[in-house]
DSSP file (Angstrom, degrees, kcal/mol; ACC not computed):
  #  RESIDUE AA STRUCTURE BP1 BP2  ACC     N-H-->O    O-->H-N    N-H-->O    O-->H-N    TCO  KAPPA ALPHA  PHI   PSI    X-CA   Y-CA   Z-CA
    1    1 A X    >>        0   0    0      0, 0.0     4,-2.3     0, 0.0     3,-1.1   0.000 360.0 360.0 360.0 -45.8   11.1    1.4   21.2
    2    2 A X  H 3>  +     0   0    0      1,-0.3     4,-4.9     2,-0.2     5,-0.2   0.837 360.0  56.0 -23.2 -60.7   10.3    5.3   20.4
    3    3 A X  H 34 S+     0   0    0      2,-0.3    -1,-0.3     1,-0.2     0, 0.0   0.700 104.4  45.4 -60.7 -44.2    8.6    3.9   17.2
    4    4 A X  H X>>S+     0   0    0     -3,-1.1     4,-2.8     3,-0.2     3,-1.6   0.891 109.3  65.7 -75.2 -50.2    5.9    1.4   19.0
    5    5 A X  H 3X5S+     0   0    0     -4,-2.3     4,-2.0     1,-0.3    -2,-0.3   0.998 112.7  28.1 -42.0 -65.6    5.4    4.7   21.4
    6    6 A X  H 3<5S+     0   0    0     -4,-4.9    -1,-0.3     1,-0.2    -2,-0.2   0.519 111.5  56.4 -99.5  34.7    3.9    6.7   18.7
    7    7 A X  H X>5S+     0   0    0     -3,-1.6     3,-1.5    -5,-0.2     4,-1.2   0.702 109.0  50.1-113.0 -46.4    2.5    4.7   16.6
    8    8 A X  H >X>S+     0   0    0     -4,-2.8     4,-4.0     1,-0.3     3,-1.3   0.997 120.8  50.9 -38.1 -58.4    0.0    3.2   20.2
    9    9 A X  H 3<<S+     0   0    0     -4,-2.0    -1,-0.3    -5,-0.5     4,-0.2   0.723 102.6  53.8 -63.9 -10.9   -0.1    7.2   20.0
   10   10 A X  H <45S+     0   0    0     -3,-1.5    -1,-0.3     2,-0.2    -2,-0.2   0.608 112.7  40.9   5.2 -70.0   -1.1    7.1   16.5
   11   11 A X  H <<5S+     0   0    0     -3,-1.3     4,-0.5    -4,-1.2     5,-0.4   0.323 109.4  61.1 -99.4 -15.4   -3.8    5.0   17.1
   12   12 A X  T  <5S+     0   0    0     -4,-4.0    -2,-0.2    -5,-0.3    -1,-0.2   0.720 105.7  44.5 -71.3 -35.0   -4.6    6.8   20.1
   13   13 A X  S   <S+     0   0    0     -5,-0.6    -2,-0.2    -4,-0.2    -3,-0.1   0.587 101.9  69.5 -89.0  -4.7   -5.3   10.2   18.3
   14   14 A X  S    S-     0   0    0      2,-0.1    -1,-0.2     5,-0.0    -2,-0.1   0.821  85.8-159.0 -92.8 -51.6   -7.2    8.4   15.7
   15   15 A X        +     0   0    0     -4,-0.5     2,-0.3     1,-0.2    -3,-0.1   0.973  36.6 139.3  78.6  50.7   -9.8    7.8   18.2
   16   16 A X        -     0   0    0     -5,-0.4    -1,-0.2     3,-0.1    -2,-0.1  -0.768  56.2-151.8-130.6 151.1  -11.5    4.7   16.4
   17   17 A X  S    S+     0   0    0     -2,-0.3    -1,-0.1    -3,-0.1    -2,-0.0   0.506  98.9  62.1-112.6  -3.4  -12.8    1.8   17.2
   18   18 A X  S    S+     0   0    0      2,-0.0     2,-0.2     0, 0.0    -1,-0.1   0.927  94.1  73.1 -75.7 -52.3  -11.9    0.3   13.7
   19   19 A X        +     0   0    0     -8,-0.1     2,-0.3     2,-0.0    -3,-0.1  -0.564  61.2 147.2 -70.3 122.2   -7.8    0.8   14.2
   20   20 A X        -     0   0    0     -2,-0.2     2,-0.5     2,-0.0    -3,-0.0  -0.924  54.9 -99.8-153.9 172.8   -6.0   -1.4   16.6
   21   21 A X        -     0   0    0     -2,-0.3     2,-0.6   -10,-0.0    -2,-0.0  -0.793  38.8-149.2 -79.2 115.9   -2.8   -3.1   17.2
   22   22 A X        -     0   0    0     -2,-0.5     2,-0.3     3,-0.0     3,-0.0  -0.709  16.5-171.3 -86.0 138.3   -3.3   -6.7   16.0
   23   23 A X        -     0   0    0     -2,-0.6    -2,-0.0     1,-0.0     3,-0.0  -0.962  31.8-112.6-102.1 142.7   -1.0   -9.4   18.1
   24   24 A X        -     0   0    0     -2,-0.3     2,-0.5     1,-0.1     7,-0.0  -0.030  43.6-107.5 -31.3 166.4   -0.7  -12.8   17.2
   25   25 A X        -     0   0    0     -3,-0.0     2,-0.2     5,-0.0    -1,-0.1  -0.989  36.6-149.0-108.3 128.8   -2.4  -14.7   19.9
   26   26 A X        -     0   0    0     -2,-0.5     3,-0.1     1,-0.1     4,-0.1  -0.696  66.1  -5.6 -90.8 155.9    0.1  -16.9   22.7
   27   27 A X  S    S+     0   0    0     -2,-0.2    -1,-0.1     2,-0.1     0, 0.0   0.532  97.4 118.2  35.0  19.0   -0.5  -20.0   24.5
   28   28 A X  S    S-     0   0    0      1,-0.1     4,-0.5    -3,-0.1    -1,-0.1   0.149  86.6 -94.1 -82.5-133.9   -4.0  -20.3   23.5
   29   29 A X  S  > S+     0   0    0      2,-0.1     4,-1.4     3,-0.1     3,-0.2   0.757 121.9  61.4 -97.8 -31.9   -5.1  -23.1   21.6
   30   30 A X  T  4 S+     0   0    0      2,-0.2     4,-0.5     1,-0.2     5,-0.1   0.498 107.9  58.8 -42.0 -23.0   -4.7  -21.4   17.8
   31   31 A X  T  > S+     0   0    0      2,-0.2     4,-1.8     3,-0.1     3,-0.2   0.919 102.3  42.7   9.3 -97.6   -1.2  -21.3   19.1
   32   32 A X  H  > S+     0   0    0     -4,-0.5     4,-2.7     1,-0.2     5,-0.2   0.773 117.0  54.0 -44.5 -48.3   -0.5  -25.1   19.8
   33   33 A X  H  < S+     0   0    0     -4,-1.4    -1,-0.2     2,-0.2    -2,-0.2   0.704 105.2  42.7 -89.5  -7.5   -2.1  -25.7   16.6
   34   34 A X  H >> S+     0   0    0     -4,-0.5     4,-3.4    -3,-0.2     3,-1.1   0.937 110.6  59.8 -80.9 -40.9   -0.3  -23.7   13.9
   35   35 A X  H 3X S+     0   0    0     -4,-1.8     4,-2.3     1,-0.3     3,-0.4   0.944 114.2  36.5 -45.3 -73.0    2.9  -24.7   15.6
   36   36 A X  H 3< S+     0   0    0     -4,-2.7     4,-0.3     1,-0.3    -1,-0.3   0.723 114.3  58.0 -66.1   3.7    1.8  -28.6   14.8
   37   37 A X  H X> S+     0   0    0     -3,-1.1     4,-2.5    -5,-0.2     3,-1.3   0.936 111.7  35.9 -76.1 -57.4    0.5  -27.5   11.8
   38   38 A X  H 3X>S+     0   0    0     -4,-3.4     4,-1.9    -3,-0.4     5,-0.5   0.990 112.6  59.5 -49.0 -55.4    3.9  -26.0   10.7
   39   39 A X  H 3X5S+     0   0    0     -4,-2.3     4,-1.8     1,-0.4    -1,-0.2   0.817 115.6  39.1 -47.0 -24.6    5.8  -29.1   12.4
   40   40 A X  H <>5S+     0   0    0     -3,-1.3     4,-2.6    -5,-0.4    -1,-0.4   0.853 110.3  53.3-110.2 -26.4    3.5  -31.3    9.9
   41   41 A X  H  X5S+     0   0    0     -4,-2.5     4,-0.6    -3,-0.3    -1,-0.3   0.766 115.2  45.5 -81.9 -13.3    3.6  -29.2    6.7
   42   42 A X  H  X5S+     0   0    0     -4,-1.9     4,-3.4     2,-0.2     3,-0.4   0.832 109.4  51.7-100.7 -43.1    7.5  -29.3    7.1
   43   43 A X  H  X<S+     0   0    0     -4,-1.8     4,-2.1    -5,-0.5     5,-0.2   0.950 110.3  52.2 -58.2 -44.6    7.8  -33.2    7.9
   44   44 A X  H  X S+     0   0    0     -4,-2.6     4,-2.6     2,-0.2    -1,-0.2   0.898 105.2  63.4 -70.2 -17.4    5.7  -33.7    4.6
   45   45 A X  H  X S+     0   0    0     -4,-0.6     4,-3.0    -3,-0.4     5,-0.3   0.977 105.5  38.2 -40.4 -73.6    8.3  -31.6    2.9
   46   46 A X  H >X S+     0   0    0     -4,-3.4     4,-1.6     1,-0.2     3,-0.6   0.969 106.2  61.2 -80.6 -18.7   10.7  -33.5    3.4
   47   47 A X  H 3X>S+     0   0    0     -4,-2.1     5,-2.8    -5,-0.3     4,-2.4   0.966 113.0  50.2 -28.0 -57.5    8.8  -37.0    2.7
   48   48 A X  H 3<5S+     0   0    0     -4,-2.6    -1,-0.2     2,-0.2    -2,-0.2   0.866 105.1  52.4 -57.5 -40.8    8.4  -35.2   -0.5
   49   49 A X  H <<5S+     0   0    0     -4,-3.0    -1,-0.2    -3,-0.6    -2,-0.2   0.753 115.0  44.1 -66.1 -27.7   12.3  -34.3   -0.8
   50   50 A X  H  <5S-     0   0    0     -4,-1.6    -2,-0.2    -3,-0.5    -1,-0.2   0.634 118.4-108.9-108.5 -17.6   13.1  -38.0   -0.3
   51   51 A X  T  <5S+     0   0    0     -4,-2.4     2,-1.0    -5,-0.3     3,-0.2   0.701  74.4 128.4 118.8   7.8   10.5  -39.5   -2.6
   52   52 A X     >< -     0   0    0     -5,-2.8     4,-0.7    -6,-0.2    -1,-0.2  -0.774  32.0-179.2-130.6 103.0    8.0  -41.0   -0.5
   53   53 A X  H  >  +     0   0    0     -2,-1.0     4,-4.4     1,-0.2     5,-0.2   0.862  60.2  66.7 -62.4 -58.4    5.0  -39.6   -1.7
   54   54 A X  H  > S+     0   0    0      1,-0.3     4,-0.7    -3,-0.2    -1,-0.2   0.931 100.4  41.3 -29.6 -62.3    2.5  -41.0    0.4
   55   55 A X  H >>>S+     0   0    0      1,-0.2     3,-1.2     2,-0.2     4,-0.8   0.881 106.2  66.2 -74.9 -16.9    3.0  -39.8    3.7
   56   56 A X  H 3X5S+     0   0    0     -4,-0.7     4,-3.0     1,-0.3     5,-0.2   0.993 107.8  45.7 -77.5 -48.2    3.8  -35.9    2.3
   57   57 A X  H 3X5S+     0   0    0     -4,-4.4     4,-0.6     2,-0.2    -1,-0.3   0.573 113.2  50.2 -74.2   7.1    0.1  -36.0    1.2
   58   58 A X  H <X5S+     0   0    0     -3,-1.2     4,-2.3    -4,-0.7    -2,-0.2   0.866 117.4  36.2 -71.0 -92.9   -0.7  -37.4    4.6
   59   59 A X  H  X5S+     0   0    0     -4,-0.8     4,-4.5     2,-0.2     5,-0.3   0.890 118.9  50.8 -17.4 -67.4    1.1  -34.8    6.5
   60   60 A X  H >X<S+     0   0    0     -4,-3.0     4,-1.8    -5,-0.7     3,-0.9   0.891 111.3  51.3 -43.7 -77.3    0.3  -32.0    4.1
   61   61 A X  H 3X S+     0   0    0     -4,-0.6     4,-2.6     1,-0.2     3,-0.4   0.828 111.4  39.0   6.1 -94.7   -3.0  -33.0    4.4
   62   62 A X  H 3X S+     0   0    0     -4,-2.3     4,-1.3     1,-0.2    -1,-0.2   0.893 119.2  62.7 -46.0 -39.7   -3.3  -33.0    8.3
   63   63 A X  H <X S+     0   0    0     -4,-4.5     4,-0.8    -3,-0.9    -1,-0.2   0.760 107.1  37.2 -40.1 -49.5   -0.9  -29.5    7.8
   64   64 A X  H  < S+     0   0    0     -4,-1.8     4,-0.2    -3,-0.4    -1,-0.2   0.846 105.8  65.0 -99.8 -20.5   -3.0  -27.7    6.1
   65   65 A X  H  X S+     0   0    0     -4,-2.6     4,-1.3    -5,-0.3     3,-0.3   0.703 104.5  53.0 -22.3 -55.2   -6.2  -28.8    7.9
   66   66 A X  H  X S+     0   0    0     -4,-1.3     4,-2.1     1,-0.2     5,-0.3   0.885 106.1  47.6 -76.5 -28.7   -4.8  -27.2   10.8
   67   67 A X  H  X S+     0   0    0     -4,-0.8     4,-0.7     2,-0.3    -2,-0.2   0.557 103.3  66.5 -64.4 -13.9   -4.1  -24.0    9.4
   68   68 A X  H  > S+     0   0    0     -3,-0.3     4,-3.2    -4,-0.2    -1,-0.2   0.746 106.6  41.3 -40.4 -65.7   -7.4  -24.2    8.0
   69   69 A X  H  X S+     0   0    0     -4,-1.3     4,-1.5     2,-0.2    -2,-0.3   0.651 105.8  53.5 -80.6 -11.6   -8.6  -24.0   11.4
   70   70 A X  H  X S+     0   0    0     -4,-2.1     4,-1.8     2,-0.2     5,-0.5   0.918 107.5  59.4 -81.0 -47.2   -6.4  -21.4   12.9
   71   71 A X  H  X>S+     0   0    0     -4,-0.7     4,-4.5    -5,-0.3     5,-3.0   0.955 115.1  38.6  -9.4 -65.7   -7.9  -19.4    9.5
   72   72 A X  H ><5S+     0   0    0     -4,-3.2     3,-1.1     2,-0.2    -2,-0.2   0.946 117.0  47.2 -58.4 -73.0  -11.5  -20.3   11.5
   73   73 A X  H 3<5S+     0   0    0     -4,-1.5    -1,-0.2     1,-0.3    -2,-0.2   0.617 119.1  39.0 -16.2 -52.7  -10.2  -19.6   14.9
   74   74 A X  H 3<5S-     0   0    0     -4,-1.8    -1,-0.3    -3,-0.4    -2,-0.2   0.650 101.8-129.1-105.9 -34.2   -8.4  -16.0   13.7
   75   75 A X  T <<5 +     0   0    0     -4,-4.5     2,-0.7    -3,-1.1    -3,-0.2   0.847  58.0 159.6  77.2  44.2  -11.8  -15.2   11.2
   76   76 A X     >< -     0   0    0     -5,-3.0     4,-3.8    -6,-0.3    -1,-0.2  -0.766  30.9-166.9-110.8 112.5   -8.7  -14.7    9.0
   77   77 A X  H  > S+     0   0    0     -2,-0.7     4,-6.2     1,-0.3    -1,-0.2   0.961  83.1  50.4 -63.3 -51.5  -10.1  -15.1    5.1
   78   78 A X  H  > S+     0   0    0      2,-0.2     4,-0.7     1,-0.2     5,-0.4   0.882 112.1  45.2 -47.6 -41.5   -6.8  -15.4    3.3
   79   79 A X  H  > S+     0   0    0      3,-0.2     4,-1.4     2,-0.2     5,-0.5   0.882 115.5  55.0 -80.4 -32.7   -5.5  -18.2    5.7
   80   80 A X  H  X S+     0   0    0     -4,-3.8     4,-2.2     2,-0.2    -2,-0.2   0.964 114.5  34.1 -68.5 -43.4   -9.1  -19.7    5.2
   81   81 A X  H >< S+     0   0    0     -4,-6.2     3,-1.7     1,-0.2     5,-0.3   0.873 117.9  45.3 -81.4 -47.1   -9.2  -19.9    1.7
   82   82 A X  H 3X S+     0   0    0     -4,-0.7     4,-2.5     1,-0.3    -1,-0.2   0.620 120.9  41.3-117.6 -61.0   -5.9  -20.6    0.6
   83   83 A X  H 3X S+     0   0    0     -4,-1.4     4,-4.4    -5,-0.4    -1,-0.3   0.833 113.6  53.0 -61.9 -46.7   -5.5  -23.4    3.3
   84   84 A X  H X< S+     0   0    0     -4,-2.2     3,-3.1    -3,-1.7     5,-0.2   0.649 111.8  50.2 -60.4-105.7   -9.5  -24.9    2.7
   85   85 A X  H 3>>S+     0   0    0      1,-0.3     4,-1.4     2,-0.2     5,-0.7   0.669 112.6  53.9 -43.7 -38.9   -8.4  -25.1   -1.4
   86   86 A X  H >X5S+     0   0    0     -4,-2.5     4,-2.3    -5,-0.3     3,-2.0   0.942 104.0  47.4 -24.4 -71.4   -5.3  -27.0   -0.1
   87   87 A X  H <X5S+     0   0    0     -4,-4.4     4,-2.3    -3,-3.1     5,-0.2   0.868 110.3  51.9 -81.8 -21.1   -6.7  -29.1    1.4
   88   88 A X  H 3>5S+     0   0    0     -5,-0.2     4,-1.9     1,-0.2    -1,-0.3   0.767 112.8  43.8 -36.1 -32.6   -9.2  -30.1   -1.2
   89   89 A X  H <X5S+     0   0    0     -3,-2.0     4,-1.1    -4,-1.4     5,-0.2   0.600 111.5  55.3-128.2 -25.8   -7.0  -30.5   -3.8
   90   90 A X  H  X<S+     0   0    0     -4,-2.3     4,-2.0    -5,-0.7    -2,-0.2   0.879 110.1  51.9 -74.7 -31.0   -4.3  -32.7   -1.3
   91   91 A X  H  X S+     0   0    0     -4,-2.3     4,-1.8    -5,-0.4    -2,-0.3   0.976 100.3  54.9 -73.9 -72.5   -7.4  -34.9   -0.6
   92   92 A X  H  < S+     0   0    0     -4,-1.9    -2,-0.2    -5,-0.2    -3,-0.2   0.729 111.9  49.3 -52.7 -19.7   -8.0  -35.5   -4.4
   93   93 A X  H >X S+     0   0    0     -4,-1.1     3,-2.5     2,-0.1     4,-2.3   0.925 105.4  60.1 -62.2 -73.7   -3.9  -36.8   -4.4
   94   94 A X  H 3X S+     0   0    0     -4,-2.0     4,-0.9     1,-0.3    -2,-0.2   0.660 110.6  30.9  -7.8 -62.5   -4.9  -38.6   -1.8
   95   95 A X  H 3< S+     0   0    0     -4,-1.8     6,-0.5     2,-0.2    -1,-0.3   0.130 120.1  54.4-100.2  15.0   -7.8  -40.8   -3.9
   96   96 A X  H <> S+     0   0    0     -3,-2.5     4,-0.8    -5,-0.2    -2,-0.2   0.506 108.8  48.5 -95.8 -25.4   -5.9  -40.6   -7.1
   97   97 A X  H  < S+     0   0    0     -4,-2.3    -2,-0.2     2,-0.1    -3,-0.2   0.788 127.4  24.5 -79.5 -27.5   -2.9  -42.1   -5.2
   98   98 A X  T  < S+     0   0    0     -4,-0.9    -3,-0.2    -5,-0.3    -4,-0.1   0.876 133.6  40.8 -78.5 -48.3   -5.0  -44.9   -3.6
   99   99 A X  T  4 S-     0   0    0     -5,-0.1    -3,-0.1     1,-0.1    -2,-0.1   0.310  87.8-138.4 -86.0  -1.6   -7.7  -44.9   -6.4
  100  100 A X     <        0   0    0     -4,-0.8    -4,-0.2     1,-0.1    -3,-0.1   0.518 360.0 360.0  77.3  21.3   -5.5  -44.4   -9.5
  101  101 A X              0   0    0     -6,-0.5    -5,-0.2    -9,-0.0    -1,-0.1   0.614 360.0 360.0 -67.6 360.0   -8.7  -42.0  -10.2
């Protein structure tokens, strides 16, 4: 506990308006949606583990789409791109698996 005490004091002495403590945000709506985000990139996991291809690029899909948006939500760049080229490239499985493109 000592350790969260000076490091607030830390950032207190610093006297900036650039330095803060980040928290995650609770119960808001970026919340609710990484949780079902996770819940769905883990269900296409295992879709994938058992062989049924389809639905894991469904799920992923829908998975990384929200995590996309918590990205937007959080103005967090890393989660944006990395989650956006996901879902591109899960979408192009997607019309190669229906469209044998």
């Amino acid at each position: 506990m000592s350790y969260y005490e000076k490091l607030d004091d830390k950032i207190k002495a610093l006297n900036s308006t650039r330095v803060y403590k980040k928290i995650t945000p609770k119960g808001d709506l970026s919340w609710y949606i990484k949780w079902l985000s996770s819940a769905l990139i883990l269900t296409a996991v295992v879709f994938r583990s058992v062989g049924v291809h389809e639905y894991d690029l469904w799920f992923s899909v829908l998975g990384t789409c929200g995590w996309f948006w918590v990205g937007m939500l959080w103005h967090d760049r890393a989660l944006i791109l990395l989650n956006g080229t996901l879902t591109f490239v899960l979408i192009m499985g997607l019309v190669n698996f229906y469209l044998g493109v």
